[in-house]
LUMSE-314383 format. One record per residue: residue number from 1; residue in one letter; y, z, x of N, C-alpha, C, CB in turn. Coordinates in steps of 0.2 Angstrom, whole numbers, plus 2048, in hexadecimal, padded with zeros to 3 digits. Glycine has a CB too. Layout:
[dokol NUM,"A",[Y,Z,X],[Y,Z,X],[Y,Z,X],[Y,Z,X]]
...
This chain:
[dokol 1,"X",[7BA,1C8,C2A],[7B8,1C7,C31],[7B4,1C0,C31],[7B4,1CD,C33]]
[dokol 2,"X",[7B4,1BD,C36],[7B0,1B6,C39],[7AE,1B8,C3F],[7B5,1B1,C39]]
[dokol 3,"X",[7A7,1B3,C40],[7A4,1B4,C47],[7A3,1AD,C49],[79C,1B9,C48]]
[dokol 4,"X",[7A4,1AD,C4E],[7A4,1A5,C54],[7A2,1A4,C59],[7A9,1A3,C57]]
[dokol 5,"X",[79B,1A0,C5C],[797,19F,C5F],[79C,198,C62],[790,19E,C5B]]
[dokol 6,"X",[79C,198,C6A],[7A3,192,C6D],[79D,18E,C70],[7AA,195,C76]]
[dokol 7,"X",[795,18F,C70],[78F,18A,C73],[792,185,C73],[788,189,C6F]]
[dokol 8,"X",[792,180,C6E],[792,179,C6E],[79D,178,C6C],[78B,176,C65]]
[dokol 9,"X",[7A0,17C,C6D],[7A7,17C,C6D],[7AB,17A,C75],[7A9,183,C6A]]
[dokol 10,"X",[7B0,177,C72],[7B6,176,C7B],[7B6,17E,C78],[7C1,170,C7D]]
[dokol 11,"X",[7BC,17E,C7C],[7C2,183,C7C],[7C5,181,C76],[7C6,183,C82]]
[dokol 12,"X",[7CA,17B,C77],[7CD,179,C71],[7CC,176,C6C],[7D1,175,C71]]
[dokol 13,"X",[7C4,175,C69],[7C2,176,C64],[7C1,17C,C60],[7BD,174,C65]]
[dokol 14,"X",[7C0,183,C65],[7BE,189,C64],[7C5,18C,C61],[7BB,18C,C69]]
[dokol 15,"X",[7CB,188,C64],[7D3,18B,C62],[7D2,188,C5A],[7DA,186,C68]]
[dokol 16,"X",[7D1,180,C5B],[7D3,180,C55],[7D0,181,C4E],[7D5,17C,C54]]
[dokol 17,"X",[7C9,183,C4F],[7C4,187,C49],[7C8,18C,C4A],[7BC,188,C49]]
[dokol 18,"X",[7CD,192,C4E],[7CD,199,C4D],[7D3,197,C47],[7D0,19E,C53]]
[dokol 19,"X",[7D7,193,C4A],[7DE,193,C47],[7DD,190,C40],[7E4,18E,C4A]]
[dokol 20,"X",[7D9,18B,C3C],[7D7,188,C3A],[7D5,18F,C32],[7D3,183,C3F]]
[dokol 21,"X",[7D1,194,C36],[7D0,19A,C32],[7D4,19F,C31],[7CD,19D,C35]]
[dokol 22,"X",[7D9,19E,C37],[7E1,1A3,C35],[7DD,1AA,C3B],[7E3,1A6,C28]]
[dokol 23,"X",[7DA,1A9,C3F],[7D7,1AF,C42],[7DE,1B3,C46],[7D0,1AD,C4A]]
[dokol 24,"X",[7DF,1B7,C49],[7E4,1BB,C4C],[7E1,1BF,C50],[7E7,1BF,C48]]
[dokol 25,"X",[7DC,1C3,C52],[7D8,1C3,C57],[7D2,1C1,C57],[7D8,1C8,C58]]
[dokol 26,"X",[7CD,1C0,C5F],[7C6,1BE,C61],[7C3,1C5,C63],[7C6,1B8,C67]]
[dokol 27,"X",[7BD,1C8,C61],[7BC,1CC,C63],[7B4,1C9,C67],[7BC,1D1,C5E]]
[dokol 28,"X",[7B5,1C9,C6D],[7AF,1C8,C72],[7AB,1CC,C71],[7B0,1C9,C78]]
[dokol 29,"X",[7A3,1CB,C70],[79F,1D0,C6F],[79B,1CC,C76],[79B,1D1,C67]]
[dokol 30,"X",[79B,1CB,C7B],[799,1CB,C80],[798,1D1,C83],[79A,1C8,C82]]
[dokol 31,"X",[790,1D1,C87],[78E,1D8,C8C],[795,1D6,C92],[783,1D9,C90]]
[dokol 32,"X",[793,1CF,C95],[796,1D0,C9A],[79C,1C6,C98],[78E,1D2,CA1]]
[dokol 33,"X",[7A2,1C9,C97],[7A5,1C3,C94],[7A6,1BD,C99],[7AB,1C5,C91]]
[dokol 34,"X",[7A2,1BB,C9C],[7A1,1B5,CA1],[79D,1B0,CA0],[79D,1B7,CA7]]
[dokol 35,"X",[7A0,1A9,C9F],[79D,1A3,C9D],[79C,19D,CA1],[7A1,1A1,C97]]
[dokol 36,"X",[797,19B,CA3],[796,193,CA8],[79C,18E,CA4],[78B,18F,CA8]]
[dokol 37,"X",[79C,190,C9E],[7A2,189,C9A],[7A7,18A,C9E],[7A5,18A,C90]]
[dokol 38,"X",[7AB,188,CA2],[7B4,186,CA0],[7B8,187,C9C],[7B5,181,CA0]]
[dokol 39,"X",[7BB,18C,C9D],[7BF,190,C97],[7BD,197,C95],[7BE,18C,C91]]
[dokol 40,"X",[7B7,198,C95],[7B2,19F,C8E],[7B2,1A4,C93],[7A8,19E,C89]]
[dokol 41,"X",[7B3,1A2,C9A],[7B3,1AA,C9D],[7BB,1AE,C99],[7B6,1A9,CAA]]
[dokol 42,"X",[7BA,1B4,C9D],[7BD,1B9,C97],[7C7,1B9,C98],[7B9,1C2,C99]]
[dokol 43,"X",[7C7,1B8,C9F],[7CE,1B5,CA1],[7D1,1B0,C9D],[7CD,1B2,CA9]]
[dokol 44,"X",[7CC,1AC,CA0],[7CE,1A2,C9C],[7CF,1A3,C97],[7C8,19A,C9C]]
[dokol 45,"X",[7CA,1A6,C94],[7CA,1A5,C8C],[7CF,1AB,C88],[7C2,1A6,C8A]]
[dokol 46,"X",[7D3,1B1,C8B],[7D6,1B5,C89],[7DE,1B2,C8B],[7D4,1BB,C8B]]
[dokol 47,"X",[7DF,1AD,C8F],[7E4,1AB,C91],[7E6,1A5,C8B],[7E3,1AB,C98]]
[dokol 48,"X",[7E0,19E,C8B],[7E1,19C,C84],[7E3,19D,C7F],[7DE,19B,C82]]
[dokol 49,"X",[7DF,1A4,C7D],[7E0,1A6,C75],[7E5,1A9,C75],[7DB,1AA,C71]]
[dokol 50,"X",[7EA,1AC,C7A],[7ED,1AE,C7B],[7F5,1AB,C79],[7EB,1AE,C80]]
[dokol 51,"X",[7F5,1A3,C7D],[7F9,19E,C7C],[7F8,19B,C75],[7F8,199,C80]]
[dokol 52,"X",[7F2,19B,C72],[7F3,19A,C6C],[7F4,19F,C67],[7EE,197,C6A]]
[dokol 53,"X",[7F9,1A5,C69],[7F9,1AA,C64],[7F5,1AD,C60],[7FB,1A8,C60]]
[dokol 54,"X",[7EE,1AD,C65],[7E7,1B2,C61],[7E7,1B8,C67],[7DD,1AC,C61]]
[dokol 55,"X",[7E5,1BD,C65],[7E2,1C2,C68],[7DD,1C5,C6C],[7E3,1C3,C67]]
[dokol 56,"X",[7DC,1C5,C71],[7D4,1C8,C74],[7D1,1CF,C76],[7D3,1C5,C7B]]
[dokol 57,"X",[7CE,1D1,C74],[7C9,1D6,C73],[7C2,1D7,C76],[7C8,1D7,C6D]]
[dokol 58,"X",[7C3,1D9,C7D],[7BB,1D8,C7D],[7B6,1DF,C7C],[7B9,1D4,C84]]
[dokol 59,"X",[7B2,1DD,C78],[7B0,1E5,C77],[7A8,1E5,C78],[7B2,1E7,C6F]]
[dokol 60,"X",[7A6,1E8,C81],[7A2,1E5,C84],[79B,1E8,C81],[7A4,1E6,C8A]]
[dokol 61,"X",[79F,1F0,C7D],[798,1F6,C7C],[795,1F0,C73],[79E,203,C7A]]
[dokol 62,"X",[798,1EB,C71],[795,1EA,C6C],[790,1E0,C6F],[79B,1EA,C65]]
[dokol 63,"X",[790,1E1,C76],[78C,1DC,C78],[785,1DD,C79],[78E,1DA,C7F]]
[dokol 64,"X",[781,1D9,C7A],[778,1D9,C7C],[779,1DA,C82],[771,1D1,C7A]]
[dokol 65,"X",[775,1DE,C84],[774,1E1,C8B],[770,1DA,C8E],[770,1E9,C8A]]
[dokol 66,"X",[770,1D8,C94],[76C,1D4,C98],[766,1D5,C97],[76D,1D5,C9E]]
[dokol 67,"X",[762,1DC,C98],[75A,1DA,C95],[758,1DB,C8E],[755,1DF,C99]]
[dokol 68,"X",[75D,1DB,C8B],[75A,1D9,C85],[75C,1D2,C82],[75C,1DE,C80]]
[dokol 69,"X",[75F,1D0,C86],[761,1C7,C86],[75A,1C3,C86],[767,1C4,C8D]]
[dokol 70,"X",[757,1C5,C8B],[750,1C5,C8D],[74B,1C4,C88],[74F,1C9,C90]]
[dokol 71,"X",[74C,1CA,C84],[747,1CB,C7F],[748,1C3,C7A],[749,1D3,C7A]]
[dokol 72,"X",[74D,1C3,C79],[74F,1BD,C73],[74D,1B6,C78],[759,1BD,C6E]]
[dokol 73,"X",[74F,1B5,C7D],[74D,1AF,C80],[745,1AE,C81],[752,1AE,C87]]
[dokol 74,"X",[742,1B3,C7F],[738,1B4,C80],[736,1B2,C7B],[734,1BC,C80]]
[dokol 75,"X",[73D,1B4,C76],[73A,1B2,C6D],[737,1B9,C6A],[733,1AB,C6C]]
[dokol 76,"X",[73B,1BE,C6E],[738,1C4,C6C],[73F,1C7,C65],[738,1CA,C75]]
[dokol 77,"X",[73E,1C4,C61],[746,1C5,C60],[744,1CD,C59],[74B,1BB,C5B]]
[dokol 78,"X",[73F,1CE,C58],[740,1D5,C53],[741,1DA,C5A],[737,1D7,C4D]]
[dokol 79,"X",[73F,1DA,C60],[73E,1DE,C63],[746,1DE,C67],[739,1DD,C66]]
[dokol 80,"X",[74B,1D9,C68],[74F,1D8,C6A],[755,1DA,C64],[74F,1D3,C6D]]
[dokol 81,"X",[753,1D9,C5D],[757,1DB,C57],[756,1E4,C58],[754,1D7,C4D]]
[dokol 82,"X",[752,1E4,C59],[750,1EF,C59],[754,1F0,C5C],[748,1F3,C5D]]
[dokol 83,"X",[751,1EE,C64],[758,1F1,C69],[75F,1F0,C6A],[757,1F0,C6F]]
[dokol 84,"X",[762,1EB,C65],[767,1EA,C64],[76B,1ED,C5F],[768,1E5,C64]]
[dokol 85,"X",[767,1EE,C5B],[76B,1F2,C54],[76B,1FB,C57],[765,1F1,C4A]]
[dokol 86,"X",[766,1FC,C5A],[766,202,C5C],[76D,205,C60],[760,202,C61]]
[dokol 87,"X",[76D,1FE,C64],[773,1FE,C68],[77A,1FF,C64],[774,1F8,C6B]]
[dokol 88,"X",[778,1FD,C5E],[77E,1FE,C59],[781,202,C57],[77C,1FE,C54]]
[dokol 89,"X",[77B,206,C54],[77B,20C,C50],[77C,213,C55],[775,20C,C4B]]
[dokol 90,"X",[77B,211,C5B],[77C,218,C5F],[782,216,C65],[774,21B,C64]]
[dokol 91,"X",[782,214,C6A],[787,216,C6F],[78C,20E,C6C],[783,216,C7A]]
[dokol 92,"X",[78C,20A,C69],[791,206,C68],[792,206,C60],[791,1FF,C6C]]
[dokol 93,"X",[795,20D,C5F],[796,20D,C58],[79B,20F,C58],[792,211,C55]]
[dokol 94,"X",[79F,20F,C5B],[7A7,212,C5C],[7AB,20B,C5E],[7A7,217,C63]]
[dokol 95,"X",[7A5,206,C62],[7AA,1FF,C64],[7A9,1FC,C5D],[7A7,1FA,C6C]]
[dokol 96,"X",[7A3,1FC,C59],[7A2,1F8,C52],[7A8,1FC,C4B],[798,1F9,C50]]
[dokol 97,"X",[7A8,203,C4C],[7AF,204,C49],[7B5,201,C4B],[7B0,209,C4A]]
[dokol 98,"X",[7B8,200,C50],[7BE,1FD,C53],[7BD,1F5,C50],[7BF,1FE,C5C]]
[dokol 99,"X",[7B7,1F1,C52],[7B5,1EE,C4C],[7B8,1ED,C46],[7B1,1F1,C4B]]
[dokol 100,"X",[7B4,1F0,C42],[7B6,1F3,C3B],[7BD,1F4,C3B],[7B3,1F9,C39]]
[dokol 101,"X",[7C1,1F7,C3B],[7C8,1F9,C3C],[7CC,1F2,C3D],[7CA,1FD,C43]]
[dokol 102,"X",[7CA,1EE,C40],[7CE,1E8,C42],[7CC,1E5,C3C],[7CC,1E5,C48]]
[dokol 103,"X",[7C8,1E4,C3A],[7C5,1DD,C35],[7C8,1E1,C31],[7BC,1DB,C35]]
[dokol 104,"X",[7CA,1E7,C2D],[7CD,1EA,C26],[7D4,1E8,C26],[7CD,1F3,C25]]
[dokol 105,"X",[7D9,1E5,C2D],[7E0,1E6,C2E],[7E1,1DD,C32],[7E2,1EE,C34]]
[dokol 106,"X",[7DD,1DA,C35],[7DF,1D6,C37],[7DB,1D0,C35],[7E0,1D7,C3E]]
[dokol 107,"X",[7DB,1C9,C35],[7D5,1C3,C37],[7D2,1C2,C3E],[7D7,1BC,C35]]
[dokol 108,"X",[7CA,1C4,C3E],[7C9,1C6,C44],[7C3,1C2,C46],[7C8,1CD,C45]]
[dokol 109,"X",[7C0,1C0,C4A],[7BB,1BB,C4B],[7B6,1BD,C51],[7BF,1B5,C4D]]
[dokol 110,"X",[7B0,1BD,C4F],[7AC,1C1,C55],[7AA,1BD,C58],[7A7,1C5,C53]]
[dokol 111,"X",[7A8,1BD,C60],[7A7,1B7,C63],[7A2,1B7,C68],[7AD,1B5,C67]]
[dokol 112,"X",[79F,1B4,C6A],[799,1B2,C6F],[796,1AB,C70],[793,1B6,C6D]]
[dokol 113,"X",[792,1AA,C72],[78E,1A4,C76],[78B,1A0,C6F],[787,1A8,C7D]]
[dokol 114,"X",[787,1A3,C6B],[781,1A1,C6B],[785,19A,C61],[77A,1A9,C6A]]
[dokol 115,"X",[784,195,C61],[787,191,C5B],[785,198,C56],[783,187,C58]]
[dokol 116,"X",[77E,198,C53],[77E,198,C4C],[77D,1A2,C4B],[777,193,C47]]
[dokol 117,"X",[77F,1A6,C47],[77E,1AC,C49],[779,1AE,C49],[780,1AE,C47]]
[dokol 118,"X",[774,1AC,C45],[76E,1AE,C44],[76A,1AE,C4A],[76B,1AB,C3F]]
[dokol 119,"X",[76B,1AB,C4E],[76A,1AA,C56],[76C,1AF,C5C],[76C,1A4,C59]]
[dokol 120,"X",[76F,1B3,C59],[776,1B7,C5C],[775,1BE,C5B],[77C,1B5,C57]]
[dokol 121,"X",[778,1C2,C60],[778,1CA,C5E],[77E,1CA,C59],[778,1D0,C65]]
[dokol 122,"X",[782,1C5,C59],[788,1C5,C53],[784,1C7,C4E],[78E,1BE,C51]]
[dokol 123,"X",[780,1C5,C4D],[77F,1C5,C44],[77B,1CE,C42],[778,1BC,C42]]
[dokol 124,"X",[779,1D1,C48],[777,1D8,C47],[77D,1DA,C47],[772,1DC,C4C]]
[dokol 125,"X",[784,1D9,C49],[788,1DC,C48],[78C,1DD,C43],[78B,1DB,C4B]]
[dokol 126,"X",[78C,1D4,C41],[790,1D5,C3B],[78C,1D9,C34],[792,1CE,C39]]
[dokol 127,"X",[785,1D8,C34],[781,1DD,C30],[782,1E3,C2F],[77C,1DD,C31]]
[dokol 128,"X",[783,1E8,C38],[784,1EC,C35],[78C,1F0,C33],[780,1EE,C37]]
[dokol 129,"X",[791,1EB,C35],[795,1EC,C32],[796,1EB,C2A],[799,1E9,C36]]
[dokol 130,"X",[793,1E5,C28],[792,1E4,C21],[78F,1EA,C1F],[78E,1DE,C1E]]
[dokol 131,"X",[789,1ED,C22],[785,1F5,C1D],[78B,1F9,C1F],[77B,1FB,C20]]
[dokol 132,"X",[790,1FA,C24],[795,1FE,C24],[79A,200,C20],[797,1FC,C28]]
[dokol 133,"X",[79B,1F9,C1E],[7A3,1F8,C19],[7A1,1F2,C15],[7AA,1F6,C1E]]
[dokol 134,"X",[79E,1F2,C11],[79B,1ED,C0C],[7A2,1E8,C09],[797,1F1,C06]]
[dokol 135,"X",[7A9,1EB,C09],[7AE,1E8,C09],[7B1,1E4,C0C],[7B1,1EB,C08]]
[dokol 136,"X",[7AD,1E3,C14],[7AF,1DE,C1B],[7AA,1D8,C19],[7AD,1E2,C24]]
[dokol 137,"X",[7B0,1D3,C16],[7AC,1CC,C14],[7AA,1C9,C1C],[7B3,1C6,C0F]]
[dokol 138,"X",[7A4,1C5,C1E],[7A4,1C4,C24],[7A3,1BB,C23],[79D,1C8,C29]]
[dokol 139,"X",[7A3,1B6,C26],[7A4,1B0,C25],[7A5,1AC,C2D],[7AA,1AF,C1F]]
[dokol 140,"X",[79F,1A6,C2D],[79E,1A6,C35],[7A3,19F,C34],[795,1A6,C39]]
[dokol 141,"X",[7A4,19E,C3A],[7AA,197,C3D],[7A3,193,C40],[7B1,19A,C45]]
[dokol 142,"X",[7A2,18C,C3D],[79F,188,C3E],[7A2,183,C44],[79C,186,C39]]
């Protein structure tokens, strides 16, 4: 499994780091998959990866909710990692399985806004998919 931040990416940059990794599906972790960029709304961009023979997934129950976006842009970020792993481990635990499932059978790429993950609710995900399945190698697309 790989995760991919499109911040500082075109569109056709983003194509070709996927391909470049051999991805086969993008799994959107956006709350709400809508981007001011050209292209990263969820249409544009599922229609792209589409044409380029990648797959789109948007799996919305593993996004940051709007007011907790908040929290991390305050610089509240232990407090926005709480409510996000919470988010996790209770009502989107079912979308982070499907998750999982994928990433055991396919090359899958997790996707959102932010470049590095550590900046990212990607990177509470892929953690706890790693305490989940310690066998899901995760490796981010720079």
């Amino acid at each position: 499994m790989f995760t991919v931040g499109y911040q500082q990416l075109s569109v056709e940059q983003l194509l070709r780091k996927l391909h470049e990794n051999g991805i086969e599906t993008v799994v959107d972790v956006r709350d709400v998959p809508f981007s001011r960029r050209p292209g990263f709304s969820k249409g544009a961009l599922a229609s792209a990866l589409g044409k380029a023979g990648i797959a789109y997934v948007h799996e919305r129950e593993l996004g940051n909710p709007p007011e907790n976006r908040e929290r991390f842009r305050r610089g509240e970020i232990e407090e926005g990692r709480a409510v996000m792993l919470e988010r996790l481990t209770s009502g989107s635990s079912v979308a982070l399985e499907r998750l999982m499932e994928r990433a055991r059978n396919e090359r899958v790429a997790v996707l959102c806004l932010e470049a590095l993950d550590r900046n990212c609710h990607r990177q509470l995900i892929v953690d706890e998919v790693r305490r989940r399945d310690p066998a899901i190698v995760v490796k981010s697309i720079w």
